[in-house]
N, CA, C and O atoms as a DFTB+ gen file, in Angstrom:
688 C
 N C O
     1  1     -58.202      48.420      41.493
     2  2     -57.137      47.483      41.232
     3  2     -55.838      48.266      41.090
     4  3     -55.811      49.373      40.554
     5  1     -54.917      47.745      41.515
     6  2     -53.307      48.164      41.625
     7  2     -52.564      47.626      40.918
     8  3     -52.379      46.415      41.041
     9  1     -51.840      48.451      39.852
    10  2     -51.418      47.417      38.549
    11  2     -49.827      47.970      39.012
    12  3     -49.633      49.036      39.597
    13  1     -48.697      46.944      38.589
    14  2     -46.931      47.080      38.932
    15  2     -46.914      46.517      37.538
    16  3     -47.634      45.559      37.256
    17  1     -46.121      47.075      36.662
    18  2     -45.695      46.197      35.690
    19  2     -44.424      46.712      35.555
    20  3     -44.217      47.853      35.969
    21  1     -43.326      45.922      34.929
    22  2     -41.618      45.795      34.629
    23  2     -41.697      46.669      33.480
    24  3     -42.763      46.825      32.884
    25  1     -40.505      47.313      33.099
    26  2     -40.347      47.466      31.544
    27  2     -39.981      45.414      30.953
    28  3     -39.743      44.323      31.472
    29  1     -40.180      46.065      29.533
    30  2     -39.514      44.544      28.975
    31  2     -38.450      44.102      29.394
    32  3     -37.566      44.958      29.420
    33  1     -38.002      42.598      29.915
    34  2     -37.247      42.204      30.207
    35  2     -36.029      42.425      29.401
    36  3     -36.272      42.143      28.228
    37  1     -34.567      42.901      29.611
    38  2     -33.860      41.982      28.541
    39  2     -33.498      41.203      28.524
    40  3     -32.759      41.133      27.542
    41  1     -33.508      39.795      29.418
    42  2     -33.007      38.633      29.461
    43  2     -34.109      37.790      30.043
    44  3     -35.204      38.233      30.389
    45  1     -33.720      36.519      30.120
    46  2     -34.916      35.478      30.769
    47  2     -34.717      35.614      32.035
    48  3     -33.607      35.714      32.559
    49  1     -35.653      35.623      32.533
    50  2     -35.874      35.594      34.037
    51  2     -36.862      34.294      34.762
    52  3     -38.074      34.481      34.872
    53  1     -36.338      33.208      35.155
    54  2     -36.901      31.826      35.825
    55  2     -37.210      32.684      37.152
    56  3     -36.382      33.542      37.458
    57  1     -38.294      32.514      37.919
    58  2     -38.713      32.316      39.257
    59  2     -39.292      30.785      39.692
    60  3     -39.768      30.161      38.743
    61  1     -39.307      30.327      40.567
    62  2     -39.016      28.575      41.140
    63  2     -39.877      28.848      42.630
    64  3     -39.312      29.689      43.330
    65  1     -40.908      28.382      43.111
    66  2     -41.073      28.261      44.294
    67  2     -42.282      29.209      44.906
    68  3     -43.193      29.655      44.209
    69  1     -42.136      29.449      46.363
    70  2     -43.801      29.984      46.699
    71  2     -43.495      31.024      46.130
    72  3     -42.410      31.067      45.549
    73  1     -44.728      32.638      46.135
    74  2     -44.752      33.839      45.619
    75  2     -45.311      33.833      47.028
    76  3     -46.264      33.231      47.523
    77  1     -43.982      35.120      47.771
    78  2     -44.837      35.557      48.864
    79  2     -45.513      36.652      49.303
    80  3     -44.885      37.038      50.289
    81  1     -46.697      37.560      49.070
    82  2     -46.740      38.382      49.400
    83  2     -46.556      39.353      50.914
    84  3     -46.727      38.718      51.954
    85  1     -46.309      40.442      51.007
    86  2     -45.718      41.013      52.252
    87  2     -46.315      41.945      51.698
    88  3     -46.054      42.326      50.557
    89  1     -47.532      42.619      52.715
    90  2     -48.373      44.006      52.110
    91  2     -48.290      44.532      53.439
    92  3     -48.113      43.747      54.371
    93  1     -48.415      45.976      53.678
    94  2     -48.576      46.927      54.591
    95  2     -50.237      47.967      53.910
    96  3     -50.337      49.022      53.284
    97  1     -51.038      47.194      54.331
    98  2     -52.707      47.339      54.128
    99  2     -53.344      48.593      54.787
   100  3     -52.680      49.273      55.570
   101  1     -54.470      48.865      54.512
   102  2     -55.914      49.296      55.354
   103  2     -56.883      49.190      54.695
   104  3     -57.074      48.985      53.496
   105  1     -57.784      49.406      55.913
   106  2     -59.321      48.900      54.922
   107  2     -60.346      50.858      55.929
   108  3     -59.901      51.424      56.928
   109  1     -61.262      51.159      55.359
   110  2     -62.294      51.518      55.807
   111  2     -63.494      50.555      57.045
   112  3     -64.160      50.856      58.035
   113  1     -63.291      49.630      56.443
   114  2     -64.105      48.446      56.600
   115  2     -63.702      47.831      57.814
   116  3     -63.049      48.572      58.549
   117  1     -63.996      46.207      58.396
   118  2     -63.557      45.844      59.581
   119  2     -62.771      44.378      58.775
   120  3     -61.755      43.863      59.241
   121  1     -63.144      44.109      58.105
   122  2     -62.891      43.125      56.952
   123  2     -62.393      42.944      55.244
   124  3     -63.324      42.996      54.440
   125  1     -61.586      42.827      54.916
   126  2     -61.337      43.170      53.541
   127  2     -60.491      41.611      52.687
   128  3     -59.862      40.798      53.364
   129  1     -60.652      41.473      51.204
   130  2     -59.934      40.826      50.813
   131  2     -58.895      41.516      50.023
   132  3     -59.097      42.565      49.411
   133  1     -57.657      40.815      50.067
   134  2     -56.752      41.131      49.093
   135  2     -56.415      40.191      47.844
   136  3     -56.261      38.988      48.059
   137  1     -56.339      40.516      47.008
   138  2     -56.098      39.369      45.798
   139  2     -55.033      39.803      44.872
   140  3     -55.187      40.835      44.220
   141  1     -54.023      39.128      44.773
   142  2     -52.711      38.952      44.327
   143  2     -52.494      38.460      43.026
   144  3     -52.512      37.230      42.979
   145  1     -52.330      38.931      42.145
   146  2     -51.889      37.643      40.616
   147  2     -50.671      38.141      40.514
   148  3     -50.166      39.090      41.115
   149  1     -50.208      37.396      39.663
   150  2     -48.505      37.753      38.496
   151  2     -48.657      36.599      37.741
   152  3     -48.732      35.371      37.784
   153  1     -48.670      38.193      36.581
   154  2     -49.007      37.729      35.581
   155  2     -47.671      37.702      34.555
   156  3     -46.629      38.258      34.902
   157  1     -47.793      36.993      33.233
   158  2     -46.706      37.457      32.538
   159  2     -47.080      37.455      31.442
   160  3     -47.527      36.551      30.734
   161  1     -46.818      38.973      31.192
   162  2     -46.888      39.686      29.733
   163  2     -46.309      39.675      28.772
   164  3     -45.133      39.980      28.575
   165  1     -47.379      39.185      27.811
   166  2     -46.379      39.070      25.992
   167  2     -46.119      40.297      25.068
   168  3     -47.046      41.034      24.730
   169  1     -44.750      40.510      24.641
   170  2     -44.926      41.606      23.434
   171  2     -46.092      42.109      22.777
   172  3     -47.000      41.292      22.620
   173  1     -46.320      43.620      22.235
   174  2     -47.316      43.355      21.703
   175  2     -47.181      43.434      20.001
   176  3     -47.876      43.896      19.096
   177  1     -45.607      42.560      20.119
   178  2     -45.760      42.622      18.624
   179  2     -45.425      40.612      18.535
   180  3     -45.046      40.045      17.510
   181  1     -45.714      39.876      19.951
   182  2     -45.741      38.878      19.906
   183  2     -46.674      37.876      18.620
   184  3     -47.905      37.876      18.660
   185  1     -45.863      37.019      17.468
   186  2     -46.908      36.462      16.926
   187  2     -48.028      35.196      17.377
   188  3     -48.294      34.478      18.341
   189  1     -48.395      35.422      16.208
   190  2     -50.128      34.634      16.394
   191  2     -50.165      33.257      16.313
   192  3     -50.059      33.019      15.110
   193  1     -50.244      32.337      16.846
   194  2     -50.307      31.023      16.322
   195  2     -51.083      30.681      14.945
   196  3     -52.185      31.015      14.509
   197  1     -49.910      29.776      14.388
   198  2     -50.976      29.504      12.956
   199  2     -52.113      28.507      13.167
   200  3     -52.169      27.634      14.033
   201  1     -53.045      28.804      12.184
   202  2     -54.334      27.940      12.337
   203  2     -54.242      26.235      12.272
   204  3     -53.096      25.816      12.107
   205  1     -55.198      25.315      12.371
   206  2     -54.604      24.139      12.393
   207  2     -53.595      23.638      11.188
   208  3     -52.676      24.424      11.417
   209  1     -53.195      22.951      10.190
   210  2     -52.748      22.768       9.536
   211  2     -53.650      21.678       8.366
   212  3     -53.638      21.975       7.172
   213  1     -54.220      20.729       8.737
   214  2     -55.428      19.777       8.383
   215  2     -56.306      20.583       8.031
   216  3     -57.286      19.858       7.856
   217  1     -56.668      21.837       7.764
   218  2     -57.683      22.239       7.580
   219  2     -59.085      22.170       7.929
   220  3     -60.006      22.562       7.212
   221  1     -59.221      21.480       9.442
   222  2     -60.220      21.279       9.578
   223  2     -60.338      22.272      11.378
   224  3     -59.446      22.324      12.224
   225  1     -61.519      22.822      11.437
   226  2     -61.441      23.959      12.757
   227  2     -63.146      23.400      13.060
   228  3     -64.183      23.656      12.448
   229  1     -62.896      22.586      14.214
   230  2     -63.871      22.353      15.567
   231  2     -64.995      23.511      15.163
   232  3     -66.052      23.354      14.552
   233  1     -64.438      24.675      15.687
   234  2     -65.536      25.825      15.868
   235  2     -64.527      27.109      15.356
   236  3     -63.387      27.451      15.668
   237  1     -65.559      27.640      14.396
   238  2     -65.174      28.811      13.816
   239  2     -65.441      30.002      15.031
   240  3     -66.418      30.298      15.719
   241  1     -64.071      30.508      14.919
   242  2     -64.219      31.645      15.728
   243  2     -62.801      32.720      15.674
   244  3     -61.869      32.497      14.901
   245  1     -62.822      33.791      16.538
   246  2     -61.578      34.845      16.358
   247  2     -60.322      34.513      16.181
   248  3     -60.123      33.942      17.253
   249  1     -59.241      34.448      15.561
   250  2     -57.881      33.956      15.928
   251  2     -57.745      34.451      17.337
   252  3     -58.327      35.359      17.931
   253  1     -56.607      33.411      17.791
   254  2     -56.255      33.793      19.112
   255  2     -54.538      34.697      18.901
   256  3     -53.477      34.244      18.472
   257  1     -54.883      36.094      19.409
   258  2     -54.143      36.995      19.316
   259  2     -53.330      36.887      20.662
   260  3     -53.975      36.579      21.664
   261  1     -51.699      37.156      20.806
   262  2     -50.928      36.960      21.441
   263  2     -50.324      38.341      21.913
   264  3     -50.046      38.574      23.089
   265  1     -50.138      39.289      20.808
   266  2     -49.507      40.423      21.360
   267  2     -50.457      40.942      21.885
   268  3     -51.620      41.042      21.494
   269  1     -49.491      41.618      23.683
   270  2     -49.840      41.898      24.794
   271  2     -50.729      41.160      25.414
   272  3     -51.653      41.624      26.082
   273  1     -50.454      39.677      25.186
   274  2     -51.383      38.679      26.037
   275  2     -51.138      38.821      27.260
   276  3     -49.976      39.204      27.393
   277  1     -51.603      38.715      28.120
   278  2     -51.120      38.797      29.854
   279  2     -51.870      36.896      30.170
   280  3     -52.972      36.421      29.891
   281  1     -50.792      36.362      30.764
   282  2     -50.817      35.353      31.036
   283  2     -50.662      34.764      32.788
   284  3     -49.623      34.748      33.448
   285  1     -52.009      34.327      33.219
   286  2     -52.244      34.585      34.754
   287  2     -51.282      33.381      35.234
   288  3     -51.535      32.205      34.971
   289  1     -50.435      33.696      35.782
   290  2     -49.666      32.221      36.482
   291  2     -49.925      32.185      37.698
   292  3     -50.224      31.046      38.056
   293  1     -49.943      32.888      38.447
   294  2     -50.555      32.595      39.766
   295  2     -51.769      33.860      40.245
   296  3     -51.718      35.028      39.859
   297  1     -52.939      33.223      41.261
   298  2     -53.944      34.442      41.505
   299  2     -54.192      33.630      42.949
   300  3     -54.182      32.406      43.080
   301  1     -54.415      34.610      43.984
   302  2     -54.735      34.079      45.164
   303  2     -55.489      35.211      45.851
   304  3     -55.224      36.405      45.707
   305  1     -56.667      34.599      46.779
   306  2     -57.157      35.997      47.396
   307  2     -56.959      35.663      49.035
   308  3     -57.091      34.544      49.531
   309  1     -56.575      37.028      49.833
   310  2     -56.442      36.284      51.173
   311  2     -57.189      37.682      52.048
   312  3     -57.158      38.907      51.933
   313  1     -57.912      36.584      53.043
   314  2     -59.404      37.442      53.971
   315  2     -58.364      38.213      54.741
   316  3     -57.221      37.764      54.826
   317  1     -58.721      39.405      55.333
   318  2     -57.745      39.908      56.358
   319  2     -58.029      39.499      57.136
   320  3     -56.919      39.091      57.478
   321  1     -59.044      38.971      58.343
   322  2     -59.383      38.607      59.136
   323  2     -58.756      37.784      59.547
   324  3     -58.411      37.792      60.729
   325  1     -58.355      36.661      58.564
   326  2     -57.141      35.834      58.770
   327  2     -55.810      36.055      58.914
   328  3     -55.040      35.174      59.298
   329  1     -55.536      36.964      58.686
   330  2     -54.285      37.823      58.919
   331  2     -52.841      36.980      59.423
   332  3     -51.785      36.620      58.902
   333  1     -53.650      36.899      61.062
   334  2     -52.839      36.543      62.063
   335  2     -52.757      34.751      62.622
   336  3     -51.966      34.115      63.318
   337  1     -54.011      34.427      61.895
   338  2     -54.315      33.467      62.808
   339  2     -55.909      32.731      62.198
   340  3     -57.042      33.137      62.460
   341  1     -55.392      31.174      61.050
   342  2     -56.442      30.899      60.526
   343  2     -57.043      29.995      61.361
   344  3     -57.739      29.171      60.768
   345  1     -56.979      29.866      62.857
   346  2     -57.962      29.627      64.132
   347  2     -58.984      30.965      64.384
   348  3     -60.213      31.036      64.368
   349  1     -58.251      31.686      64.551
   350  2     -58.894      32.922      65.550
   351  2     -58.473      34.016      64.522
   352  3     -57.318      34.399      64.336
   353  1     -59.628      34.473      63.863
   354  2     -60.048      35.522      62.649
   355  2     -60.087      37.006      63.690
   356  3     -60.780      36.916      64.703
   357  1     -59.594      37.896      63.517
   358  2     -59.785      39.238      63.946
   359  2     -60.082      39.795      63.001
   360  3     -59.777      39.504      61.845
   361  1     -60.917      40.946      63.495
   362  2     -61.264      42.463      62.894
   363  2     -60.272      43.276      62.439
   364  3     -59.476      43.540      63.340
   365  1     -59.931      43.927      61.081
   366  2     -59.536      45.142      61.183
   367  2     -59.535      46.260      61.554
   368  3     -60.538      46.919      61.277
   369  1     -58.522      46.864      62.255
   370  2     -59.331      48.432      63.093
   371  2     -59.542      49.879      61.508
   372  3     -58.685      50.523      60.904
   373  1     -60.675      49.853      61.415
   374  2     -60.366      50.902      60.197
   375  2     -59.363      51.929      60.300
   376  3     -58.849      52.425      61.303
   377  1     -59.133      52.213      58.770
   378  2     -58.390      53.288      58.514
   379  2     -56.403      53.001      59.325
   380  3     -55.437      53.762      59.265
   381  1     -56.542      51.558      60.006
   382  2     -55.064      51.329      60.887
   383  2     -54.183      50.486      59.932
   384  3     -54.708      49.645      59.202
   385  1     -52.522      50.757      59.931
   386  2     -52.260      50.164      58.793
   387  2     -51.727      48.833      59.692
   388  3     -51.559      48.542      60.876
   389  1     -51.570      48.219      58.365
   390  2     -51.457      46.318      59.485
   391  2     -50.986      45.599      58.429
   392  3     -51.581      45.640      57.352
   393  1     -49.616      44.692      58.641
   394  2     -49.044      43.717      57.398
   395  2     -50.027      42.755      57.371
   396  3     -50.615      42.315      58.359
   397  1     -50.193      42.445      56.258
   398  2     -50.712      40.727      55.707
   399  2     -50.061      40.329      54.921
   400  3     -49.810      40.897      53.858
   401  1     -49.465      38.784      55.447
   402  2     -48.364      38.044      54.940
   403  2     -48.939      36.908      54.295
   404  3     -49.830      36.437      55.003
   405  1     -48.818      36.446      53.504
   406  2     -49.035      34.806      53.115
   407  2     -47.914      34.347      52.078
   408  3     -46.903      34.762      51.513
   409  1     -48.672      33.315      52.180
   410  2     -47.890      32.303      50.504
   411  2     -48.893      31.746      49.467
   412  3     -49.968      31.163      49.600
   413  1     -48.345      32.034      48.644
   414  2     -49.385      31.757      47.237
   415  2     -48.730      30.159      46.840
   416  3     -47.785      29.930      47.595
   417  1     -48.914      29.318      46.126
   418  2     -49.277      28.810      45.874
   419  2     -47.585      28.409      44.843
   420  3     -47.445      29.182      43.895
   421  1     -46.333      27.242      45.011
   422  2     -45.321      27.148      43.673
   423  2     -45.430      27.859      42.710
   424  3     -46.460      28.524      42.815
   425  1     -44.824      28.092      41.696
   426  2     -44.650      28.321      40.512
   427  2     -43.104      27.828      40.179
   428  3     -42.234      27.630      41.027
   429  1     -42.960      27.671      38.688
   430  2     -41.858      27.766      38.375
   431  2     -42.002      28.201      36.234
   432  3     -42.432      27.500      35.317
   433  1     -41.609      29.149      36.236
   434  2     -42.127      29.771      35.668
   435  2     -40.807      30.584      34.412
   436  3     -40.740      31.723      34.875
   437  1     -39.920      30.552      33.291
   438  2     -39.298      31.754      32.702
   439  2     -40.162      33.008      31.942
   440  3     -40.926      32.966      30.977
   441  1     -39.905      33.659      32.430
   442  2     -40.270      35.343      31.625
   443  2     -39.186      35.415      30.461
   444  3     -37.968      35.589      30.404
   445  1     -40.146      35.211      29.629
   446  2     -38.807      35.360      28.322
   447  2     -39.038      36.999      28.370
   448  3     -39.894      37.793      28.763
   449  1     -37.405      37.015      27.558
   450  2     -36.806      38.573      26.990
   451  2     -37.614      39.341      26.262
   452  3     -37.845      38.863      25.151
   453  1     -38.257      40.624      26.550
   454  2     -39.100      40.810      25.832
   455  2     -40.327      41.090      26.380
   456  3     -40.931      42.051      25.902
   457  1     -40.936      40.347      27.452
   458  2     -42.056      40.083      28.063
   459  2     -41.653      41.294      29.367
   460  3     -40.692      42.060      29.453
   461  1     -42.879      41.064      30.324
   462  2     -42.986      42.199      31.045
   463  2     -43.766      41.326      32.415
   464  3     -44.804      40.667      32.361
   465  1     -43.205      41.486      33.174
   466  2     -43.710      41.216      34.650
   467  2     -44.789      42.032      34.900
   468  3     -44.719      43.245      34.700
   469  1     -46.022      41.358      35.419
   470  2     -47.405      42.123      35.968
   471  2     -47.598      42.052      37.779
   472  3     -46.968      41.063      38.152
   473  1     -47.958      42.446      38.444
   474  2     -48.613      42.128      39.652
   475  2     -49.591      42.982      40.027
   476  3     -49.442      44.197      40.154
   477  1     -50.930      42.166      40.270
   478  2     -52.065      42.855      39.950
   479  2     -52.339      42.787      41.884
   480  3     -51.857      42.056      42.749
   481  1     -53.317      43.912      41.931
   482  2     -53.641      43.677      43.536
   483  2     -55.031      44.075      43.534
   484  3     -55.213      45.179      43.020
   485  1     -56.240      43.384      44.038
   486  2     -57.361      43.591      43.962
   487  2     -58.286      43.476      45.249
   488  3     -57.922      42.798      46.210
   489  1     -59.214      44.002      45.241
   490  2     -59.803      43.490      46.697
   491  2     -61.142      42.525      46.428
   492  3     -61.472      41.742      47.319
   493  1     -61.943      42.596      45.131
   494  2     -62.681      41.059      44.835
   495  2     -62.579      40.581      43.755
   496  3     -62.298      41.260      42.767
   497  1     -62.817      39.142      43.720
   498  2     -62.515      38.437      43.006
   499  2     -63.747      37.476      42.538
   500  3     -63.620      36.322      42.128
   501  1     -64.893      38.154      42.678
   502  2     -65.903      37.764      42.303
   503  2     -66.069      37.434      41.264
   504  3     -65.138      37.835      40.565
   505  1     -67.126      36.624      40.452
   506  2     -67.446      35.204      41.137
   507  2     -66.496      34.156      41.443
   508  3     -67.048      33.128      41.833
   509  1     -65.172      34.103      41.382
   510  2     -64.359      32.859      41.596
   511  2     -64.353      33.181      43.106
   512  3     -64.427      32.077      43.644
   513  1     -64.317      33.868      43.800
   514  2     -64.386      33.791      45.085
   515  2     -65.499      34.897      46.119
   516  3     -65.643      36.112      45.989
   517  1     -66.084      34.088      47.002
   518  2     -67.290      34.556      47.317
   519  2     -66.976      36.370      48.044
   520  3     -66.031      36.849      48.672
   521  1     -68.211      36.903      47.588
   522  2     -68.004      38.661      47.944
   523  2     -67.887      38.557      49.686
   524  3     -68.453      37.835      50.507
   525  1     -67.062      39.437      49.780
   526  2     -66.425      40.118      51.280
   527  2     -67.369      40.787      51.408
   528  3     -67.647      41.420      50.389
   529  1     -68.170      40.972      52.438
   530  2     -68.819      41.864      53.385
   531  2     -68.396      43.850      53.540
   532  3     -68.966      44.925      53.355
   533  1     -67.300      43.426      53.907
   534  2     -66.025      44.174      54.178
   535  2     -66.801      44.736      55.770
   536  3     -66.855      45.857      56.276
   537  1     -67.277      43.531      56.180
   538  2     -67.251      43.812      57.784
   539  2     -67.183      42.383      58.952
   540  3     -67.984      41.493      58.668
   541  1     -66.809      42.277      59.481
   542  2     -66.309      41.046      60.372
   543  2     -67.137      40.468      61.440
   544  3     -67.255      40.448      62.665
   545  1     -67.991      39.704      59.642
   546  2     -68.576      38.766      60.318
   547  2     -68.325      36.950      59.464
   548  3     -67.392      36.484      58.811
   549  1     -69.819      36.316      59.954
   550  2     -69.562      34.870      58.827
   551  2     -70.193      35.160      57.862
   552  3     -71.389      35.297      57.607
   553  1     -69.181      35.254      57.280
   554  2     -69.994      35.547      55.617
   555  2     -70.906      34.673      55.065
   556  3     -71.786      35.212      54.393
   557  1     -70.956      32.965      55.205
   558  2     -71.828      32.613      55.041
   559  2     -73.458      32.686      54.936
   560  3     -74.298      32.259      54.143
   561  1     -73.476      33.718      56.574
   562  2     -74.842      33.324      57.349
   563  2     -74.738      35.156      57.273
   564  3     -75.285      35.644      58.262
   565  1     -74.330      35.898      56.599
   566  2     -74.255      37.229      56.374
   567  2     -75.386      37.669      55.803
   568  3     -75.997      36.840      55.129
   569  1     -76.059      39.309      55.937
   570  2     -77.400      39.550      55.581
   571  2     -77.292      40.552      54.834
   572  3     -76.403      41.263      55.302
   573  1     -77.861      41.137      53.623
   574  2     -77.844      42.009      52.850
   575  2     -77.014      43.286      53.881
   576  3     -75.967      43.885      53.637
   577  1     -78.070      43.421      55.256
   578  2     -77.268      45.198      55.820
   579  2     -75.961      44.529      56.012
   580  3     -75.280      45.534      56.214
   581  1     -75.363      43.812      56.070
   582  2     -73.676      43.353      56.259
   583  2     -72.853      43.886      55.378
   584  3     -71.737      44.339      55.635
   585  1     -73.372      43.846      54.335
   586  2     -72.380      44.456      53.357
   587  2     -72.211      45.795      53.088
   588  3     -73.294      46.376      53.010
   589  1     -71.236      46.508      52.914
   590  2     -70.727      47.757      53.092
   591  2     -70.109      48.193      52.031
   592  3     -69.907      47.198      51.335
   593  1     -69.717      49.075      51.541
   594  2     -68.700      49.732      50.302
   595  2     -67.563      49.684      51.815
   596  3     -67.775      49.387      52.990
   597  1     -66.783      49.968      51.339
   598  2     -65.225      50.149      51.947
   599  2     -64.165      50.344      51.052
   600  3     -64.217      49.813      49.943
   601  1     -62.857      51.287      51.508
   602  2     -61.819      51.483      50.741
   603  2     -61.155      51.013      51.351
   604  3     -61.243      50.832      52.565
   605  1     -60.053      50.601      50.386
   606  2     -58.761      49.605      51.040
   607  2     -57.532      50.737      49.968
   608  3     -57.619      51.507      49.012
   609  1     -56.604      50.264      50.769
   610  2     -55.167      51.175      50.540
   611  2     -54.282      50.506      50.648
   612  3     -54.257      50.232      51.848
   613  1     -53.062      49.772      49.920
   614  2     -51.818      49.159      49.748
   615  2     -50.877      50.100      49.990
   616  3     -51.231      51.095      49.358
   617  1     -49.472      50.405      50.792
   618  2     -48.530      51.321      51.377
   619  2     -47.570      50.570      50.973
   620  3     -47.431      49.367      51.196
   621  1     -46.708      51.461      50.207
   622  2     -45.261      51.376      49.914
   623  2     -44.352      52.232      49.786
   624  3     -44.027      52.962      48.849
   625  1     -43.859      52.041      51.100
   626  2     -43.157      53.423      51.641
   627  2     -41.363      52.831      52.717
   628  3     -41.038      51.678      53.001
   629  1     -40.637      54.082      53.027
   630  2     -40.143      53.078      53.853
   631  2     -40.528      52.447      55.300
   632  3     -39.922      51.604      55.962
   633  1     -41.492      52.997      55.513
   634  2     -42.223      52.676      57.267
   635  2     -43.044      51.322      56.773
   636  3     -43.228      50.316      57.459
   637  1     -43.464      51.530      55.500
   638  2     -44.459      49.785      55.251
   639  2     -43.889      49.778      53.412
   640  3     -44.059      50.589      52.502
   641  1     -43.360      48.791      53.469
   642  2     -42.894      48.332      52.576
   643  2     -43.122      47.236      52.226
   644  3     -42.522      46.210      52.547
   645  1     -44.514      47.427      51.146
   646  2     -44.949      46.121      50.458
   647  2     -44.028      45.505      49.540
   648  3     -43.048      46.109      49.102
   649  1     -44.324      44.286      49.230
   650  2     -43.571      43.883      48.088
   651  2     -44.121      42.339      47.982
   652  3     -44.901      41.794      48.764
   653  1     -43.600      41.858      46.980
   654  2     -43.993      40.278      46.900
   655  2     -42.639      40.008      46.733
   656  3     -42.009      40.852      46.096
   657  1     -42.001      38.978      47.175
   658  2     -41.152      38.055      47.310
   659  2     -40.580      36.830      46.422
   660  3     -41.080      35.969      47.147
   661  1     -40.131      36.312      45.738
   662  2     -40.292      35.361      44.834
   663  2     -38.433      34.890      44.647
   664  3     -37.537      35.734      44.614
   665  1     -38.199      33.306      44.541
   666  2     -36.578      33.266      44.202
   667  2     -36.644      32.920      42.958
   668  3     -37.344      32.088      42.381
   669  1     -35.522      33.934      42.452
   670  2     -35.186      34.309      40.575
   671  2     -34.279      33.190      41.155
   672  3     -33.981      33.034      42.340
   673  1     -33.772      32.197      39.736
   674  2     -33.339      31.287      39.370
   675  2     -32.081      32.193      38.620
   676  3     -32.219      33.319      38.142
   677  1     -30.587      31.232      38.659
   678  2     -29.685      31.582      38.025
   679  2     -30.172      31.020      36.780
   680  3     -30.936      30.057      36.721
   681  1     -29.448      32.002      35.237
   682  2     -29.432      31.400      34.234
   683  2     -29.093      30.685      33.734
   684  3     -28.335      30.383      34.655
   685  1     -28.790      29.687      32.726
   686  2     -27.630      28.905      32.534
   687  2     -26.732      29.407      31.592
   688  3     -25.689      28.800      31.350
């Protein structure tokens, strides 16, 4: 996993709209997933919510602790195969580097002052989303020898220049 995090903000920061990622990739493999979150991180001297007030608690259990909560606002995983074309799935050529573009999913979202921007990059996302092969086939109808170890590599450089995309909102 590939962790980006901000220093603490000093001001609020609104983002509004898709999160796009723009990666310059490789895989070992012929097939790979990529999985994207941004997250947003709480102080870790953020306080605790107080307990109910009625005195009465459903189910006894841990307080829920806030400092350095990381809070998932958006998570998306995208097949490379799909890359180009969610008709016609291609192979990755191993070890070749190759953009994968998409769009995640709205948000609209402020990062309060204080807090810390995350963007996590992963290649599974198991069990919420079914295991990659990491070779190019139907994963469905896929057979134990299908599956492979494989390394994958994210490039951020000036020849491939990943980044995710997102429009910051003026303040008021």
């Amino acid at each position: 996993m590939l962790v980006y995090e901000t220093d603490p903000l000093d001001e609020d920061l609104t983002i509004a709209g898709p999160i796009s990622p723009k990666m310059f990739v490789a895989t070992s493999g012929t097939d790979s997933d990529f999985v994207v979150k941004l997250i947003d991180v709480y102080p870790n001297d953020y306080p605790n919510p107080e307990p109910p007030s009625n005195g009465k608690r459903i189910l006894e259990s841990a307080p829920t602790l806030m400092g350095g909560y990381e809070q998932l606002l958006r998570g998306e995983p995208m097949r490379a195969k799909f890359r180009n074309s969610w008709e016609k799935p291609e192979p990755m050529t191993p070890g070749s580097v190759e953009k994968l573009s998409f769009t995640m999913p709205d948000v609209n979202h402020t990062f309060r002052r204080g807090h810390r921007i995350m963007v996590q990059v992963q290649s599974s996302w198991f069990p919420l989303v079914d295991r990659n092969p990491q070779t190019f086939t139907d994963i469905p109808t896929a057979k134990p020898g299908d599956f492979r170890k494989a390394t994958e590599q994210v490039y951020h450089s000036a020849a491939a220049p990943s980044a995710i995309e997102v429009l910051v909102l003026p303040q008021p």
